[in-house]
Structure formats: structure tokens, C-alpha cells
DRENGU-786365 format. One record per residue (C-alpha): x, y, z; residue in one letter. Coordinates in nm, 4 decimals, always signed. Example, Ala and Ser with C-alpha at 12.3 -4.5 7.8 and 13.67 -1.06 7.14 Angstrom:
// residues 2
(filum (+1.2300,-0.4500,+0.7800),"a");
(filum (+1.3670,-0.1060,+0.7140),"s");
//
This chain:
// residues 114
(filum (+19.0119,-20.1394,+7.6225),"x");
(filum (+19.1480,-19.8630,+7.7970),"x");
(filum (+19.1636,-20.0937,+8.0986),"x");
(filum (+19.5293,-20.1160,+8.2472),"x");
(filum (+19.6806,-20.4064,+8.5004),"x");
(filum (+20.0055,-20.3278,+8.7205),"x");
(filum (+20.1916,-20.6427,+8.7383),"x");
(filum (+20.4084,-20.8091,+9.0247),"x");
(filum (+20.6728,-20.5783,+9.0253),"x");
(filum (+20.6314,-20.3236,+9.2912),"x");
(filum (+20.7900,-20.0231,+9.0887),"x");
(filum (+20.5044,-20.0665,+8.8266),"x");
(filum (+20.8214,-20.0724,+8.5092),"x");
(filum (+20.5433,-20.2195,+8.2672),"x");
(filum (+20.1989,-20.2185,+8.2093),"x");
(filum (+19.9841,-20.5103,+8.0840),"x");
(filum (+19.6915,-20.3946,+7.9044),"x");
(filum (+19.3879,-20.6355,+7.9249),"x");
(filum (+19.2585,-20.7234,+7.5991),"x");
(filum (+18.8965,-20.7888,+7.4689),"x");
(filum (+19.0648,-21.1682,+7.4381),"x");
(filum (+19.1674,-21.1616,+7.8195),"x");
(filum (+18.8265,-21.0812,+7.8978),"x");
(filum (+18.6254,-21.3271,+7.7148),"x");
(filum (+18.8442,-21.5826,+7.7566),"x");
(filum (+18.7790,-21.4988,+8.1730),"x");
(filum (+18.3865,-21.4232,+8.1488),"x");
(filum (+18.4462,-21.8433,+7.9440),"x");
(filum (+18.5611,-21.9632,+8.2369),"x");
(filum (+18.3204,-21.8289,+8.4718),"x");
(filum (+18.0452,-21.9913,+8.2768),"x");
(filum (+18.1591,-22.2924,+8.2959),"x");
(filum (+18.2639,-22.2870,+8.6529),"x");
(filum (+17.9030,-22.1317,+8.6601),"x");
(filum (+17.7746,-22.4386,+8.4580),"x");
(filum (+17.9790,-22.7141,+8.6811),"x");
(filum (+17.8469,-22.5836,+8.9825),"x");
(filum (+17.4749,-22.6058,+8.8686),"x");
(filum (+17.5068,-22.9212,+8.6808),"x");
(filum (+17.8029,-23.1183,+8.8398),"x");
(filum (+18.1384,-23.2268,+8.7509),"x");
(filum (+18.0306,-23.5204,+8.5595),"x");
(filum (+18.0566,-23.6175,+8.1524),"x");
(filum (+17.8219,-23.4177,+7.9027),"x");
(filum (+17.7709,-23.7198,+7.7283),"x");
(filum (+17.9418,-24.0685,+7.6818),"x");
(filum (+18.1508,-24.1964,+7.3829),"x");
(filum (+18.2543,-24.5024,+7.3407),"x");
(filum (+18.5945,-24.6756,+7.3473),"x");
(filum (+18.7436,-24.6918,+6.9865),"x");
(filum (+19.0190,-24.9109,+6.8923),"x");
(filum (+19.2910,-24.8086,+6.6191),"x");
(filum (+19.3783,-25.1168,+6.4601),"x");
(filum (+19.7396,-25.1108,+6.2914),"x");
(filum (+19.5734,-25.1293,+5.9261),"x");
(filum (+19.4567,-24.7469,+5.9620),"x");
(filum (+19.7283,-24.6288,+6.1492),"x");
(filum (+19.8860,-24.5742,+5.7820),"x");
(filum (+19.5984,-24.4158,+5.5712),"x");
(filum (+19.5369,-24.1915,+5.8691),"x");
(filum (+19.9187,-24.0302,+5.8038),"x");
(filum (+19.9359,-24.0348,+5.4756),"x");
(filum (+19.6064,-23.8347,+5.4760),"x");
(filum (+19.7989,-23.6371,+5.7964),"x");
(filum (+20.0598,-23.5447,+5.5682),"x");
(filum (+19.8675,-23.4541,+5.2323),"x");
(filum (+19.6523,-23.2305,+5.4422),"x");
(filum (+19.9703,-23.0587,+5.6006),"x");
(filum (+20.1053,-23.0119,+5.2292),"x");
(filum (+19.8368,-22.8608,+5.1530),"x");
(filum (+19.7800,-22.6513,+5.4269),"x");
(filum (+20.1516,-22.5242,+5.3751),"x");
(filum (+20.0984,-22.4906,+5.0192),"x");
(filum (+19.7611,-22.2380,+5.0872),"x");
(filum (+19.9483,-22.0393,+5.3622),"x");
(filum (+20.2508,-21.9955,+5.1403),"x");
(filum (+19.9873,-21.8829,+4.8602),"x");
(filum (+19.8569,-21.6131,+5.0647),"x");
(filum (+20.1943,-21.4652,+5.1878),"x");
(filum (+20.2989,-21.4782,+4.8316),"x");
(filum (+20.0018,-21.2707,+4.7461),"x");
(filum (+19.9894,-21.0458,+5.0020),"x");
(filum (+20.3964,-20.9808,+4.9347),"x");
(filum (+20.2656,-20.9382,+4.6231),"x");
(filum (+19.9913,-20.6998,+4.6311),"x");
(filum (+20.2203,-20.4737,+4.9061),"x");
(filum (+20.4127,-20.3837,+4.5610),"x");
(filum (+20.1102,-20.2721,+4.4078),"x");
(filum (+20.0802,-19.9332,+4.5430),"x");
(filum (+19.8462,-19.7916,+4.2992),"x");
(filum (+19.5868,-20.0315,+4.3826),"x");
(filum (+19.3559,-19.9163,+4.7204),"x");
(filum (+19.3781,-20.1407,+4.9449),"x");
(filum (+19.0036,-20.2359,+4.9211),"x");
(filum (+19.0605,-20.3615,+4.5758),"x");
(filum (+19.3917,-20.5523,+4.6930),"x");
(filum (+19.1995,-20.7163,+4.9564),"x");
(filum (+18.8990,-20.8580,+4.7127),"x");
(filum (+19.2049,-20.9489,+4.4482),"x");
(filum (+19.3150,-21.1755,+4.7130),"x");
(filum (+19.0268,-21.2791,+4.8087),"x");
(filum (+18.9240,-21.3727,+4.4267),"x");
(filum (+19.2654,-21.5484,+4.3877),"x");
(filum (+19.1730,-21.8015,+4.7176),"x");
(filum (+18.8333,-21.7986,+4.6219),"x");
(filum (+18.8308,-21.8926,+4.2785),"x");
(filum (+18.9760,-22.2622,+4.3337),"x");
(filum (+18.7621,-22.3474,+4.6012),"x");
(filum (+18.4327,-22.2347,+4.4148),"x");
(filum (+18.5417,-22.4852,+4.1209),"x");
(filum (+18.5277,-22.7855,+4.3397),"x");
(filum (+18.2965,-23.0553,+4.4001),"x");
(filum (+17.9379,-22.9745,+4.4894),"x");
(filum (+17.7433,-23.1756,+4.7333),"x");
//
């Protein structure tokens, strides 16, 4: 982490530190170019062709959209509450945390069970 990159400019003006991300996502991609050179550059495994057929063309985006609706509506939740619990300054921030974590919680635990 303390690692430190000079980039092209010659008069070193900025430095680009190299992140724990930067470096797995580069040892990643040595193990696969690792794992292509062992096993070839062919298919892991075959699918076949599927057809989309104009009748599920429109359940598939109404379902597109519902889920986006929802996924706005649950991201919009937790700004609200974390807005929310920045006001509570009296709270630690241990007990904020599990209040928010209660308040997402608490919905999804009442749902259907397999």
C-alpha cells in the first residue's frame, strides 16, 4: 500500500498510488493468461443458441423496470437513512450502523421462505 508509480510525465507532477484493487485485478489476469496458456484458448463449456421470441420481449421489461424501481427505491432508502442517522450525533456510530442495518434488514427477513 505504500507502493508508489511515477507516471508518463517526465517531471514526476503526480503520483499514482497502486491500490490493493490494482493489484488483484493484475495478479486476475495473470491467472488467466496463466490458465489459457496451459489449457488453450478454447470455450469452458458450450451453451446453446437461445431464441427470444417477440412474446417475452415484453414481460422481460416490465420485470426490467420493476426491478430498477425497486432498486432505486432501496438505494434512496439507505441514503435517506444514512442522511438521517448523520443528524443523530448522540448515537455511536456502532449503534447507527446496526439501526441501519435493522431498518434494511427487517423487510427482507419478513419475506417468503423457501
Amino acid at each position: 500500500m505504500g507502493s508508489w508509480v511515477e507516471p508518463g510525465p517526465p517531471d514526476g507532477s503526480r503520483n499514482i498510488p497502486i491500490s490493493f484493487t490494482d493489484r488483484a485485478l493484475a495478479a486476475d489476469t495473470f491467472a488467466v493468461w496463466t490458465m489459457r496458456l496451459f489449457l488453450g484458448n478454447h470455450l469452458d463449456f458450450v451453451v446453446r443458441q437461445v431464441s427470444l421470441t417477440a412474446v417475452w420481449k415484453g414481460p422481460f421489461l416490465v420485470l426490467g423496470g420493476m426491478l430498477g424501481a425497486v432498486g432505486a427505491l432501496y438505494n434512496s432508502t439507505i441514503i435517506g437513512l444514512l442522511n438521517a442517522c448523520d443528524r443523530l450525533i448522540r448515537i455511536s456510530t456502532l449503534l447507527r450502523a446496526a439501526l441501519i442495518g435493522a431498518t434494511i434488514g427487517f423487510p427482507g427477513s419478513r419475506g417468503p421462505t423457501p
